[in-house]
N, C-alpha and C positions, 0 to 999 in steps of 0.2 A: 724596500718598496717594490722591488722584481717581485717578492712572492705574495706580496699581501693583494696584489690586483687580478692573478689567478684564483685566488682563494675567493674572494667576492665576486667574483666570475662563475665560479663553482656556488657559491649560496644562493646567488640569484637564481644562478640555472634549476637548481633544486628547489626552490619558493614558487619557480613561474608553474614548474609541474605541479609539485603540491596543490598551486591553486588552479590548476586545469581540471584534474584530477575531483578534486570534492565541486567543480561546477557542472563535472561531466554525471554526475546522479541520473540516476535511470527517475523516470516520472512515475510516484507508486499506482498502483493498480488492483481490483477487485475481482475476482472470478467468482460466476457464482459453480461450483463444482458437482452439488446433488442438490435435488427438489424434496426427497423422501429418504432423510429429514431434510433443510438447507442447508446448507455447510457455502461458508464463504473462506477462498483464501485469499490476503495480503499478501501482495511484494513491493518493495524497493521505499518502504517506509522510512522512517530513520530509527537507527536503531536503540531497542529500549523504548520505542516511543508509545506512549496509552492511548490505545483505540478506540474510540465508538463507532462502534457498527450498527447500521440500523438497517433492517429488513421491512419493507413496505408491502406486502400482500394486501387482502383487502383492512388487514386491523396490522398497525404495528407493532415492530420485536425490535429489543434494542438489549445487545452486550459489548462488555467493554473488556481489550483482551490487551495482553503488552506484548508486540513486536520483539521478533528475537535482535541476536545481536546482529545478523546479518538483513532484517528490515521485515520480515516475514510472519506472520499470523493465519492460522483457522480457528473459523468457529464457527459451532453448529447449531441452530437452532434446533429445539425438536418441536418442530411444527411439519407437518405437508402440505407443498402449494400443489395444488389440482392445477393440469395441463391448462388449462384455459385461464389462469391466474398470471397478468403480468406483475415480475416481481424484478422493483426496484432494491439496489443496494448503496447504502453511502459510508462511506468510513471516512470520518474526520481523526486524524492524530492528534494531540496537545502541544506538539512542538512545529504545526505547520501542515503537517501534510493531508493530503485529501485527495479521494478517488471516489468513483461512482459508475455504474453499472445500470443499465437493463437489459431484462431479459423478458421477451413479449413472451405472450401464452401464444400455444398452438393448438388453439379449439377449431375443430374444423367438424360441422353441420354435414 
């Protein structure tokens, strides 16, 4: 009985991490990185997860790309938004996850 209440002292301890750990997830997120073409990257997706990415300019683009193992995606449209074009981005995952992005035009008269 002396060793079995160490040992289940030790599992628990390593279950509570465990489950700290997979609640501590980073919240995924969209960058948009270049306008000419758009290039969008993903992070902190879940991994493996199937992407839809949608680009809102003034006509919609929409590709769907799988997150590596570490949560992460690019994908580039080949369109160009002109400076004065606000361009919205959303990426829904299939297993949950979702981010969203804008990025106002700088047209300046």
């Amino acid at each position: 009985m002396k060793r079995v209440i160490p040992l289940v002292a030790l599992l628990t301890w390593l279950i509570a991490i465990q489950a700290t750990a997979a609640g501590a997830r980073a919240k995924p997120s969209v960058t948009l990185t270049r306008v000419i073409p758009v290039v969008v990257q993903g992070a902190s997706f879940v991994s493996a997860e199937r992407v839809t990415v949608v680009v809102r300019l003034p006509k919609l683009y929409r590709k769907t790309v799988i997150a590596t193992r570490r949560g992460r995606f690019t994908v580039t449209f080949r369109v160009a938004a002109g400076k004065c074009n606000t361009i919205r981005v959303l990426a829904i995952g299939n297993k949950g996850s979702r981010a969203s992005t804008t990025e106002p035009g700088s047209c300046s008269i």
